[in-house]
Backbone as a chain_set.jsonl record, in Angstrom:
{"seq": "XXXXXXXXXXXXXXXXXXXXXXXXXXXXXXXXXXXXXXXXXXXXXXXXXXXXXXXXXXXXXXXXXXXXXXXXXXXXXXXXXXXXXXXXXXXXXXXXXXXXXXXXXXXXXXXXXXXXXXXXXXXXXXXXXXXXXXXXXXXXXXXXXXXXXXXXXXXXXXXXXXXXXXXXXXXXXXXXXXXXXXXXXXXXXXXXXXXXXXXXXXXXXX", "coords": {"N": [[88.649, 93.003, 68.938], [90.56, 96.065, 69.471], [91.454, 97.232, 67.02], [89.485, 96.281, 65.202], [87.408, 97.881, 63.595], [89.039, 99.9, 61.827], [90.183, 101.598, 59.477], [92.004, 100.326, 56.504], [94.694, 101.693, 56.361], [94.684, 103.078, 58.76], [95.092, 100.22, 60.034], [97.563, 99.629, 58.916], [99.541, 101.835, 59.547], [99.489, 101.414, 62.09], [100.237, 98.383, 62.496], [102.948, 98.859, 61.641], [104.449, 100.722, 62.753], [104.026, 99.215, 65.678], [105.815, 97.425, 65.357], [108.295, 98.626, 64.478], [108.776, 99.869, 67.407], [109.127, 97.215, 68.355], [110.725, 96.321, 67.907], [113.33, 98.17, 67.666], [112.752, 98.249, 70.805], [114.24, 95.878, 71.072], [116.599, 95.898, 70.232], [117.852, 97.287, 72.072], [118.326, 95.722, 73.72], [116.011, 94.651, 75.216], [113.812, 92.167, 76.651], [111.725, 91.396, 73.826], [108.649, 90.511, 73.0], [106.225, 89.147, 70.969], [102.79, 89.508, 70.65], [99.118, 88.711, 71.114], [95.738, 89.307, 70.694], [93.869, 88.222, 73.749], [91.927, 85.621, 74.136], [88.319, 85.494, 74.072], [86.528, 86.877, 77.488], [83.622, 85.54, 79.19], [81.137, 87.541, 81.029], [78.213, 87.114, 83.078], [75.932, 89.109, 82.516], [77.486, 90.396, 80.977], [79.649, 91.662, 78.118], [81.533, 90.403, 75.736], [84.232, 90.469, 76.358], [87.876, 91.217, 77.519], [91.225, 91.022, 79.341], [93.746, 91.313, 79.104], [96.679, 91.971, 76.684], [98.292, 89.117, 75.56], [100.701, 86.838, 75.429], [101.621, 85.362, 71.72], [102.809, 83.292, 71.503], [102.786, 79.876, 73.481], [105.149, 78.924, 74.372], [106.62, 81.197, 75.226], [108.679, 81.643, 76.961], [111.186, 80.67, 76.139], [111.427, 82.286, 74.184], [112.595, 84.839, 75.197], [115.317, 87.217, 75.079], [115.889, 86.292, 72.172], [117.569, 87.42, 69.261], [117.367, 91.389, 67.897], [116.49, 91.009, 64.764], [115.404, 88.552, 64.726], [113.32, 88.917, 66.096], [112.346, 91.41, 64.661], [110.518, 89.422, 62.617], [109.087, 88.299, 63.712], [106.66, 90.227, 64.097], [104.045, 90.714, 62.408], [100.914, 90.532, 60.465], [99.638, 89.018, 62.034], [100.041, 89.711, 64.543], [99.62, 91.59, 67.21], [100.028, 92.989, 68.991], [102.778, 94.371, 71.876], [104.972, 93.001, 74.019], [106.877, 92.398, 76.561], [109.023, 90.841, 78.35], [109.505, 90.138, 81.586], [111.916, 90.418, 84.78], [114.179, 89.448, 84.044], [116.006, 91.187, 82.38], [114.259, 93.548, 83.443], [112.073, 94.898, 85.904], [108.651, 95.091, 86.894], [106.488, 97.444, 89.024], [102.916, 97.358, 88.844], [100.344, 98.891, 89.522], [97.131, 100.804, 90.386], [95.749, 103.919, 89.362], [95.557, 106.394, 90.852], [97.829, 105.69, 93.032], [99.478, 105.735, 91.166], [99.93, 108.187, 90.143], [100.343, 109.609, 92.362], [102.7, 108.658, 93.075], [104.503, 109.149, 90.782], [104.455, 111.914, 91.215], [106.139, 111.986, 92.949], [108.39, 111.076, 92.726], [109.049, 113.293, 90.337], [109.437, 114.974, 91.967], [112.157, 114.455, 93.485], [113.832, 114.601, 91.482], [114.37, 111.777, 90.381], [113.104, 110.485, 87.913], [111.291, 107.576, 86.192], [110.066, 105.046, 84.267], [107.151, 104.814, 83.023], [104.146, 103.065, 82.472], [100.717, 103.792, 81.106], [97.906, 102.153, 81.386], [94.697, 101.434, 79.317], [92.694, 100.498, 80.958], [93.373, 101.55, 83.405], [95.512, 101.285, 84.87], [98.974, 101.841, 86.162], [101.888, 101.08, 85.253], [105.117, 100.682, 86.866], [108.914, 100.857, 85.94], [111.696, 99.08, 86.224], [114.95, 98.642, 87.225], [115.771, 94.325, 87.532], [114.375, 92.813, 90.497], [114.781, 91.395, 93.735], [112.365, 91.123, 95.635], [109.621, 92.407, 96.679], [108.73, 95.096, 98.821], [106.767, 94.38, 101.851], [104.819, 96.35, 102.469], [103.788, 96.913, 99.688], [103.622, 94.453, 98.92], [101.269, 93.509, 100.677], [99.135, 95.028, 99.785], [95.981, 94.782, 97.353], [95.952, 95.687, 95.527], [98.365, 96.784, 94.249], [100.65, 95.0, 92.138], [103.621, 92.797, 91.539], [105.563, 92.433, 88.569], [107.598, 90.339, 87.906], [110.015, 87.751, 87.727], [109.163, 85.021, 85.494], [106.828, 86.818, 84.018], [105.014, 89.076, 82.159], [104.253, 91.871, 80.285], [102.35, 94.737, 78.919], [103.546, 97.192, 76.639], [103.513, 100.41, 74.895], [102.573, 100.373, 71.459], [100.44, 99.209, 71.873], [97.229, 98.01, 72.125], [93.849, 97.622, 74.16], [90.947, 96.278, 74.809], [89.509, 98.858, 75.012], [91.456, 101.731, 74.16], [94.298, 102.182, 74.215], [97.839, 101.538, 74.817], [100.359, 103.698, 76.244], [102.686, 105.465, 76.591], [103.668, 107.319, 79.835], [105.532, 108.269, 81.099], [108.519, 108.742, 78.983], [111.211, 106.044, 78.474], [113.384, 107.558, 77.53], [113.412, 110.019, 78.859], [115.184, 108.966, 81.052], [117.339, 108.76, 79.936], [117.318, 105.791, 79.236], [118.503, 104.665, 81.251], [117.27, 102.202, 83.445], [115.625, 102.576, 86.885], [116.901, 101.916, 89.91], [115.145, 99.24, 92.168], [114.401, 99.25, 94.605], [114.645, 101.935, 94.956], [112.279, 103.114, 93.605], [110.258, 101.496, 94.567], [110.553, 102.147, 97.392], [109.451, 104.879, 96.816], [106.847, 104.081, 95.779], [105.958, 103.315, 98.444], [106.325, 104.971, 100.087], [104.314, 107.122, 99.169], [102.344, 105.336, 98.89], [102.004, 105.547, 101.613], [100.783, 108.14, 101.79], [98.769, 108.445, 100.975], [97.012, 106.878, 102.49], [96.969, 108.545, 104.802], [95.67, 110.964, 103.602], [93.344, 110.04, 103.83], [92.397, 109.309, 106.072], [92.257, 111.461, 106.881], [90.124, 112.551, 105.494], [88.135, 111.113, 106.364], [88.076, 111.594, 109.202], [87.166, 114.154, 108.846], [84.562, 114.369, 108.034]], "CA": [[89.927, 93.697, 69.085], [90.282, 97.578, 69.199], [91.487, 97.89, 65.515], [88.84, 95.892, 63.824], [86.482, 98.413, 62.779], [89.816, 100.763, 61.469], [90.382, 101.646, 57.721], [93.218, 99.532, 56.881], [95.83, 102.621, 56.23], [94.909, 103.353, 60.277], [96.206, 99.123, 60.749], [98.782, 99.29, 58.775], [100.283, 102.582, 60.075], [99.394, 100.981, 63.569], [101.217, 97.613, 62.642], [104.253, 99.885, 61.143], [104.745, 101.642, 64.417], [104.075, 98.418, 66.892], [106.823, 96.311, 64.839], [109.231, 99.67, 64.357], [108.835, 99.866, 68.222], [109.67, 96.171, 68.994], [113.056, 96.429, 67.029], [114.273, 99.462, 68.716], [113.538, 97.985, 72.323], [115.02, 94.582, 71.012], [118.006, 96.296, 69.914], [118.59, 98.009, 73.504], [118.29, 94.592, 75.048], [114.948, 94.491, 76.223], [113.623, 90.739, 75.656], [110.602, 91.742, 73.461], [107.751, 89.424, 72.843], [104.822, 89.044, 70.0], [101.288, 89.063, 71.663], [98.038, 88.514, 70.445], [94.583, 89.389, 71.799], [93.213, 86.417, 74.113], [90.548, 84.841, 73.82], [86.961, 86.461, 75.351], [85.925, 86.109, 78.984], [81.903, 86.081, 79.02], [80.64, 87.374, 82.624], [77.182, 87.508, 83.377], [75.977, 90.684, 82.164], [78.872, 91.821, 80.513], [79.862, 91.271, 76.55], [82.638, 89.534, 75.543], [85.791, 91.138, 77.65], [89.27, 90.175, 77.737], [91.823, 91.419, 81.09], [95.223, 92.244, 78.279], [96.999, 90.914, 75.458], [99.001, 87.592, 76.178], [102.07, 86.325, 74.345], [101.441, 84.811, 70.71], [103.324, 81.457, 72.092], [102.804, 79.382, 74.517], [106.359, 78.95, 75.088], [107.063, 82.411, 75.125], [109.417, 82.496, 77.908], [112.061, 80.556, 74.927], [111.966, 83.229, 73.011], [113.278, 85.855, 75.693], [116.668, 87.152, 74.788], [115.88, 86.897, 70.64], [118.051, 88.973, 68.758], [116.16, 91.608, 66.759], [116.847, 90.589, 63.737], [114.259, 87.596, 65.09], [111.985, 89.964, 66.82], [111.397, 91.566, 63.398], [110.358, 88.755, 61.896], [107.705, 88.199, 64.336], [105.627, 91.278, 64.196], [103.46, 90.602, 61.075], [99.468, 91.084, 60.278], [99.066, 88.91, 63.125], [100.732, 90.213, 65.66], [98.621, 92.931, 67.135], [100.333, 93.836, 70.433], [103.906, 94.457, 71.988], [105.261, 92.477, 75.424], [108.32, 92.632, 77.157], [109.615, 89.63, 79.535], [109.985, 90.451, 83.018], [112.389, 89.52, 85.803], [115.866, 89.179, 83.655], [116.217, 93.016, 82.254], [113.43, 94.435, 83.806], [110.685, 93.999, 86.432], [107.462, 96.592, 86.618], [105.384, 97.216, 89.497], [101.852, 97.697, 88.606], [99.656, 99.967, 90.56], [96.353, 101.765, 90.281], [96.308, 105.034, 88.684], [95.483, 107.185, 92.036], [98.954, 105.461, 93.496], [100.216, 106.267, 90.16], [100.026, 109.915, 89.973], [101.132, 110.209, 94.05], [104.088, 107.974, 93.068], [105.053, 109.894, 89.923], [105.015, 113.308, 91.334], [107.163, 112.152, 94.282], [109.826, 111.174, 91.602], [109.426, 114.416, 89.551], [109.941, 116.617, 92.924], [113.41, 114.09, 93.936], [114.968, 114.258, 90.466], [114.758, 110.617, 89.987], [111.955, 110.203, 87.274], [111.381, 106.055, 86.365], [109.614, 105.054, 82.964], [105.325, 104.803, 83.546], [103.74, 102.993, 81.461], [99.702, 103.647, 81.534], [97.225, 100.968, 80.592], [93.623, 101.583, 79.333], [92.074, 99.866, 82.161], [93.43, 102.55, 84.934], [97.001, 100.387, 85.507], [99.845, 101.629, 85.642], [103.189, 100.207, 85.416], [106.3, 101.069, 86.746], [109.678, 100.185, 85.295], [112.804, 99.26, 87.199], [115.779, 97.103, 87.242], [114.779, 93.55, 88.392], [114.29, 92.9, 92.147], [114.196, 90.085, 93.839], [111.074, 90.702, 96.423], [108.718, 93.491, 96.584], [108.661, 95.861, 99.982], [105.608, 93.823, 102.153], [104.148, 97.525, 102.534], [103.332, 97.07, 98.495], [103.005, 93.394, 98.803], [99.931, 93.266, 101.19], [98.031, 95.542, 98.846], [95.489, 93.639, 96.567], [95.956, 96.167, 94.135], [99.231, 96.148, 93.619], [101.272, 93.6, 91.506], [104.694, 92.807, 91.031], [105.856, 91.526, 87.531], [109.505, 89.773, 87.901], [110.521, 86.555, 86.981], [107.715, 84.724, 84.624], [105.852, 87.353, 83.705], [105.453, 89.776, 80.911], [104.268, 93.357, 80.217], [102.41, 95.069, 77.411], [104.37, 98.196, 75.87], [103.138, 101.13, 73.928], [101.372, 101.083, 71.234], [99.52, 97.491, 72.599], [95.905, 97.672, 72.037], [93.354, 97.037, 74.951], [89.798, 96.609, 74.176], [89.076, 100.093, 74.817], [92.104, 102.063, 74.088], [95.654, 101.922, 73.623], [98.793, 101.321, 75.991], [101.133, 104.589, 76.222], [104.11, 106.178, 78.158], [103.634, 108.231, 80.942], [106.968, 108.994, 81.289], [109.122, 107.732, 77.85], [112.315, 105.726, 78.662], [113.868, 108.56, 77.213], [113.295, 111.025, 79.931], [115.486, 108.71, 81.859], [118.662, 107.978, 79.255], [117.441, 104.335, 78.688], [118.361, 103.999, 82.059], [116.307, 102.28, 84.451], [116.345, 102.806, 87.872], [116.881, 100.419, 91.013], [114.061, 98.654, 91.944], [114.109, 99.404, 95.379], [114.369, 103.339, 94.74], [110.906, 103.134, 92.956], [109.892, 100.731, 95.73], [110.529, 103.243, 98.119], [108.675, 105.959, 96.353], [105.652, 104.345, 95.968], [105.64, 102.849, 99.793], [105.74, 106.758, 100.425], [103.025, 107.391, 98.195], [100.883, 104.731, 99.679], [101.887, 105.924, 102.921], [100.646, 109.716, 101.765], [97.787, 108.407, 100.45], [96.172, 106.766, 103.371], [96.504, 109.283, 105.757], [94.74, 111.438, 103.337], [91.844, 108.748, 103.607], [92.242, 109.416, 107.052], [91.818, 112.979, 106.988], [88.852, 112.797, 104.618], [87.194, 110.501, 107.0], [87.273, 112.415, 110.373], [86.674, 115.195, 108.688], [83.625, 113.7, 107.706]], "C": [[89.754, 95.174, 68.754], [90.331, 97.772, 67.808], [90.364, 97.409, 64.252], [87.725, 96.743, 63.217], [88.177, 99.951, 62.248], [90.246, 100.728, 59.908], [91.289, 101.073, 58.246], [94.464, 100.608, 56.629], [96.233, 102.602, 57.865], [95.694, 101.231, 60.513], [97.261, 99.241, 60.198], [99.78, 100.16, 59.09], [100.81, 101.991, 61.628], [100.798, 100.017, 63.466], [103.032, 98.29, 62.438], [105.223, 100.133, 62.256], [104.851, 100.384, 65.259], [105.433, 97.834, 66.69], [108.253, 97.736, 64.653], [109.534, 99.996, 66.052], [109.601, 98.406, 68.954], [111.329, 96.086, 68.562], [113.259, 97.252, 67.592], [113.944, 98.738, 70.258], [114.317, 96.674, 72.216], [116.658, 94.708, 70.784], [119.009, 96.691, 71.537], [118.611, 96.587, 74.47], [117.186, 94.218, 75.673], [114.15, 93.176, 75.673], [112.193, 91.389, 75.451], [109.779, 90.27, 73.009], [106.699, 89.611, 71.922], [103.783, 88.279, 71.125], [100.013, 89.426, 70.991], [96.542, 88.631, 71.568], [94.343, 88.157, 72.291], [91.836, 86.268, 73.603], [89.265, 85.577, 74.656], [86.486, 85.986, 76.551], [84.084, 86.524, 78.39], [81.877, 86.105, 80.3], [79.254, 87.377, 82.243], [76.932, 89.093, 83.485], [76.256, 91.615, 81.537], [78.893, 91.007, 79.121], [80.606, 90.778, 76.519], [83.767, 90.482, 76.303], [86.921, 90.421, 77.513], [90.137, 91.668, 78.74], [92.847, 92.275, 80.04], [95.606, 91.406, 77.628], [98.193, 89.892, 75.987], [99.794, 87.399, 74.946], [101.048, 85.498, 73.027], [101.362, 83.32, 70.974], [103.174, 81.198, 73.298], [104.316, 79.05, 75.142], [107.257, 79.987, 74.947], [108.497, 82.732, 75.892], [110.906, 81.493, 77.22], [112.494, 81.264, 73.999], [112.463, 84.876, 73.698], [115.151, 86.044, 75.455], [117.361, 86.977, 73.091], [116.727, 88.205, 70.24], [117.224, 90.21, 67.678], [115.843, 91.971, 65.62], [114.986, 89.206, 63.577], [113.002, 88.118, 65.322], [111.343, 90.611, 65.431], [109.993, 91.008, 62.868], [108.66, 88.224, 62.622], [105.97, 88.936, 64.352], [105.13, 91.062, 62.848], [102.244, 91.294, 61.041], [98.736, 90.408, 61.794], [99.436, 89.181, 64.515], [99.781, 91.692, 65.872], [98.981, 93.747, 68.65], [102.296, 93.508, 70.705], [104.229, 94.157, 73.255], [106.681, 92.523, 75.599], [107.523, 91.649, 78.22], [109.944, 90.199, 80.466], [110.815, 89.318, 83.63], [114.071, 88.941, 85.282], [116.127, 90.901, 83.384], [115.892, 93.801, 82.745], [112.038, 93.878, 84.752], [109.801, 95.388, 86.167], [106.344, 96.221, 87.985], [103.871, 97.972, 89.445], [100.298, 98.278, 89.531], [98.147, 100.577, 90.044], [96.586, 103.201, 90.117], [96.391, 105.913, 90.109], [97.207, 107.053, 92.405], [99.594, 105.943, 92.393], [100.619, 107.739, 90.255], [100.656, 109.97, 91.611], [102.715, 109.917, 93.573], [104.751, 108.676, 91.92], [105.635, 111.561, 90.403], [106.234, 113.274, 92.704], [108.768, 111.666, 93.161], [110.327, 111.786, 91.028], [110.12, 114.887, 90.95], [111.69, 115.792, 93.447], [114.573, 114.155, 92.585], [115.075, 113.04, 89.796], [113.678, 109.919, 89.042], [112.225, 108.168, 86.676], [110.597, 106.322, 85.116], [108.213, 104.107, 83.177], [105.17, 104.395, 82.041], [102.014, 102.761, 82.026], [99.256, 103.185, 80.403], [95.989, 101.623, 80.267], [92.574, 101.329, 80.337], [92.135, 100.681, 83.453], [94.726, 101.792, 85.537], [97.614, 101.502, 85.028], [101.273, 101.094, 85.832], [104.641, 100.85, 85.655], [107.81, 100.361, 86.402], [111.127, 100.032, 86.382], [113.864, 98.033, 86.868], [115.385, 96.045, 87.771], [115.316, 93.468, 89.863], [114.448, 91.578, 92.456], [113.141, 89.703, 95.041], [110.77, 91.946, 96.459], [108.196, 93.727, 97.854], [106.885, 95.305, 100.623], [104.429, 95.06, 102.34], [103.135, 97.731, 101.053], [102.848, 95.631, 98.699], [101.485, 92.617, 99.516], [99.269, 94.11, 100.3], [97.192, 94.407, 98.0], [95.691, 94.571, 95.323], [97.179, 96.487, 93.731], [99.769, 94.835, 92.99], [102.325, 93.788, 90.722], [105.084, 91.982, 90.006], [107.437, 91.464, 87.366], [109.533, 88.362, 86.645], [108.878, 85.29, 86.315], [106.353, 85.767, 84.328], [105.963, 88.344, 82.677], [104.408, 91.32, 81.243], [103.766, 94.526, 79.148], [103.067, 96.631, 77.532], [103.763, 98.732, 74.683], [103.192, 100.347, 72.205], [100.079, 99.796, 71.618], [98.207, 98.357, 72.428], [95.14, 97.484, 73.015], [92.001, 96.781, 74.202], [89.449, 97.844, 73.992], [90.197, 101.16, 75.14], [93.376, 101.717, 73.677], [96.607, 102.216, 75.225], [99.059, 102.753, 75.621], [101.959, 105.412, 77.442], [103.385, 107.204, 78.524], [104.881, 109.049, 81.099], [107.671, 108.06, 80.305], [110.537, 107.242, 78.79], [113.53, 106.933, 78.298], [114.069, 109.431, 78.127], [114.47, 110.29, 80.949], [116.763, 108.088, 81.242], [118.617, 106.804, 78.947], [118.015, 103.595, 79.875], [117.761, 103.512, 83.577], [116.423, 102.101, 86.056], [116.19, 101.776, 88.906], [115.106, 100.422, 91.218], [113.947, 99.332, 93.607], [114.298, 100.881, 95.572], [112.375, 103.438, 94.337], [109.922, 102.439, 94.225], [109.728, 101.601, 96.764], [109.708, 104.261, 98.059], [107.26, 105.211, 96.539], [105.001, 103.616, 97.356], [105.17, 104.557, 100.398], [104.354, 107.311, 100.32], [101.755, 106.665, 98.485], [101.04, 105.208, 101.051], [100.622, 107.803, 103.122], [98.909, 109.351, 101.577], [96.147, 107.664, 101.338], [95.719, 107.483, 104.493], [95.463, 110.55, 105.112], [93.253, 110.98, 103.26], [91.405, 109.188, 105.094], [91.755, 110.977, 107.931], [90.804, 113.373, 106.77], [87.838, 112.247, 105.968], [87.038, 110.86, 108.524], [87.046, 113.612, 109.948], [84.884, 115.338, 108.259], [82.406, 113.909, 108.776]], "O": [[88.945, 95.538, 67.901], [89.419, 98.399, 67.269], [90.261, 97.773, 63.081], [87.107, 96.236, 62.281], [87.859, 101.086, 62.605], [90.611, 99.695, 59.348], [91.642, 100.982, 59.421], [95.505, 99.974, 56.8], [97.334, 102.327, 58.342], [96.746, 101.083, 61.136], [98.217, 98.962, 60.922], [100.926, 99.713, 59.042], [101.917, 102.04, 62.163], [101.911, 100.299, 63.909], [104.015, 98.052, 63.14], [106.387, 99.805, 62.49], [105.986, 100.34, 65.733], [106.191, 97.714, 67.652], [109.36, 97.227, 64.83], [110.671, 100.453, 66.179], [110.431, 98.464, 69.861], [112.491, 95.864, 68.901], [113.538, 96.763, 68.686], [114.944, 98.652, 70.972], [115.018, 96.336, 73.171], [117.586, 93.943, 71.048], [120.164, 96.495, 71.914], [118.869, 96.512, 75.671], [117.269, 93.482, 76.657], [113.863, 93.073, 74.48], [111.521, 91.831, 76.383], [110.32, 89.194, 72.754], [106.091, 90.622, 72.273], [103.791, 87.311, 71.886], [99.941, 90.462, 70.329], [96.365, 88.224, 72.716], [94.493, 87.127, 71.634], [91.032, 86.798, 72.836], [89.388, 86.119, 75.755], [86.073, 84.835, 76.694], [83.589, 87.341, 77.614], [82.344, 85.176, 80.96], [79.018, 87.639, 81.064], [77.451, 89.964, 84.183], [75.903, 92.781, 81.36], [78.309, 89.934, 78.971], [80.766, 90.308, 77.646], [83.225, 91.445, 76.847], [86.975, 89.196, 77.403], [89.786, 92.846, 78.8], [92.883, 93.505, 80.014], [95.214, 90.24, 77.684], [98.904, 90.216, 76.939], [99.555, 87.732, 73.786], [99.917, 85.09, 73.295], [100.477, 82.478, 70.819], [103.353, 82.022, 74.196], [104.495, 78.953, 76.356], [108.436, 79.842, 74.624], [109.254, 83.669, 75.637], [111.87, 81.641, 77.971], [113.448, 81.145, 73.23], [112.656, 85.867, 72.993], [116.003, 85.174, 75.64], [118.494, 87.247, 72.693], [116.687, 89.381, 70.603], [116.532, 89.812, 66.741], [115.14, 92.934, 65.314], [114.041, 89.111, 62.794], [111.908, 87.815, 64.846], [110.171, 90.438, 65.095], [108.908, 91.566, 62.706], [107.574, 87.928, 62.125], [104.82, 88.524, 64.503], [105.995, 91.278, 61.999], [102.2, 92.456, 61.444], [97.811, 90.872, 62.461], [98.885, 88.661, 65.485], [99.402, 92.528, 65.052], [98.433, 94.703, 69.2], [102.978, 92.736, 70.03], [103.822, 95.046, 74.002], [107.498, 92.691, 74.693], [106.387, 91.559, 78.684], [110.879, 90.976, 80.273], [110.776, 88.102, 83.437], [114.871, 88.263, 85.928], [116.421, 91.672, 84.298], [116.55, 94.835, 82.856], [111.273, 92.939, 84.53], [110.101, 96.385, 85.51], [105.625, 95.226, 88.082], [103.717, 99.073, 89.974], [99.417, 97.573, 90.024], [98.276, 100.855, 88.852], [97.551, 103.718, 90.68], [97.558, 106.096, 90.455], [97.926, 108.024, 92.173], [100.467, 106.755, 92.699], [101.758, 108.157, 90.459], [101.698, 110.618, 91.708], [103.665, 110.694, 93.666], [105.936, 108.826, 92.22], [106.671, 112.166, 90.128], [106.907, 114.172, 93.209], [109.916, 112.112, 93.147], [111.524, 111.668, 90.767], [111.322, 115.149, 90.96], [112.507, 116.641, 93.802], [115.768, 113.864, 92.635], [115.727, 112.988, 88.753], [113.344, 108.779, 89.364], [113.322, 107.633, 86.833], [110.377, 107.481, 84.767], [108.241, 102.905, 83.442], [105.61, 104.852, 80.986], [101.74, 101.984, 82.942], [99.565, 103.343, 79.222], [95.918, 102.652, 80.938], [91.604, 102.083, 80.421], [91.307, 100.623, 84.362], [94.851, 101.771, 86.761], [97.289, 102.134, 84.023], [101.521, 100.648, 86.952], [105.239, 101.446, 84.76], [107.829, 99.154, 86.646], [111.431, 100.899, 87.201], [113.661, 96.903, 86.423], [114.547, 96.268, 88.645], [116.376, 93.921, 90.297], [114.295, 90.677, 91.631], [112.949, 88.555, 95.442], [111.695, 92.733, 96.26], [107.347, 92.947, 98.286], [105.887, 95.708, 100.028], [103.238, 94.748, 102.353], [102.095, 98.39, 101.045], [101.625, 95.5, 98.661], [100.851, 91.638, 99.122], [98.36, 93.368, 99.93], [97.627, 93.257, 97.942], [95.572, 94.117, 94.185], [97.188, 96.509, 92.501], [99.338, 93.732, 93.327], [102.388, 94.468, 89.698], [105.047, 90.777, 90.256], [108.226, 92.267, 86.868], [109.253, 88.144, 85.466], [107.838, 85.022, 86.915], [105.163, 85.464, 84.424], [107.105, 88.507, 82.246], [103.978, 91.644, 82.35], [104.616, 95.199, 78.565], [103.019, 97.172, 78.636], [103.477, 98.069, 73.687], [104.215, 99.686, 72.024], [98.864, 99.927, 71.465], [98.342, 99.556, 72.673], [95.786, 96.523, 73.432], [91.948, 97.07, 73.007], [89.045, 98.142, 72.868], [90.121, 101.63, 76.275], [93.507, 100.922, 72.746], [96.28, 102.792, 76.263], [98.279, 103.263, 74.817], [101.821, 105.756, 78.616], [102.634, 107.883, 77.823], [105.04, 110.266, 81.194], [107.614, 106.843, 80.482], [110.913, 107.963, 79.715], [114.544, 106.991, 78.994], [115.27, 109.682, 78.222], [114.802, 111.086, 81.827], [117.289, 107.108, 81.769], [119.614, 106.35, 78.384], [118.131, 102.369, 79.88], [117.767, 104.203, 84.596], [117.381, 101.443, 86.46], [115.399, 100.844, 88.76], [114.209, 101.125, 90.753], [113.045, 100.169, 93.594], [114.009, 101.128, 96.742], [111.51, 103.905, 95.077], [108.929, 103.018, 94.666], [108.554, 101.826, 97.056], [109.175, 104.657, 99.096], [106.506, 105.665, 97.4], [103.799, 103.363, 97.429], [104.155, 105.051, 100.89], [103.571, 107.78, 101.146], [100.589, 107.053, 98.409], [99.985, 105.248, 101.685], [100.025, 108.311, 104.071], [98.011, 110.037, 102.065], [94.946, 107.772, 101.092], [94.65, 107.343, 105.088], [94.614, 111.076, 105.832], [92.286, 111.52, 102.722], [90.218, 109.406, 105.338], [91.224, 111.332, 108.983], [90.277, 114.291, 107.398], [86.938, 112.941, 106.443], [86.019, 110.502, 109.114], [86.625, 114.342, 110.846], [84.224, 116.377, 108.247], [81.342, 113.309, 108.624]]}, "num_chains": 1, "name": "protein.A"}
């Protein structure tokens, strides 16, 4: 896990902050979740690895909608990451950073900024009211992926192996409120649209 070689002042400031974070989005409504590193993949080649942190419980999707009073109570020594439930409050569609940055600056230049959350891995996540199907222009991608109904979401300050979650754009920037799903949808169909013809440019220019 990222924090285990960290004096313990650096975990316990860490835990401080993850669990001071889950109460404030539990308060605004956002079903928050306790998540715990998984377990290690071994590939051939590669060291122990794990993909992102996964709910605590296996019947996690019971404890969406906790008041956070509850949610508190959760975040302890073992709790080492912060999830949010998709698909009732909130869905997120998750993108490669390249699409990221096209799709962000087309939101700064319309006024309508959305709440980015970037992963260690090169994800990132966009935030939106939930949907209920994802524009087939995003859905044939392999590298996109839409997180709605059963799925979850890690949230600043989450842990990866090699780094830490953190906003791109805070909820803040956007009043706490998030924007349609098919606005954002829109943007980054654009954004993949912008982004292939520059592929296309590169390559007869070639």
């Amino acid at each position: 896990m990222l924090d285990a070689n960290w004096p313990d002042s650096w975990r316990n400031a860490f835990r401080i902050e993850l669990r001071a974070e889950a109460i404030g989005l539990a308060w605004r409504g956002w079903p928050v979740l306790p998540g715990a590193t998984p377990e290690p993949i071994t590939a051939e080649g590669d060291d122990l690895t794990w993909r992102r942190p996964v709910p605590v419980r296996d019947d996690w999707r019971e404890l969406v909608g906790s008041h956070a009073h509850e949610v508190a109570s959760w975040f302890s020594d073992r709790t080492h990451s912060l999830l949010v439930a998709t698909g009732t409050v909130l869905d997120a569609v998750e993108v490669d950073q390249e699409l990221g940055k096209r799709a962000a600056r087309l939101l700064r230049s319309i006024g309508h900024p959305a709440p980015i959350v970037a992963m260690p891995n090169g994800r990132w996540l966009f935030l939106t009211l939930p949907s209920e199907h994802l524009p087939a222009e995003l859905a044939e991608q392999i590298s996109v992926q839409w997180h709605g109904k059963d799925s979850y979401i890690p949230l600043p300050p989450s842990p990866f192996q090699h780094g830490v979650v953190h906003w791109r754009v805070k909820p803040e920037v956007c009043g706490w409120q998030l924007p349609p799903a098919a606005e954002v949808q829109d943007v980054l169909v654009r954004a993949l649209a912008d982004e292939h013809a520059s592929m296309l440019v590169e390559s007869a220019a070639a």
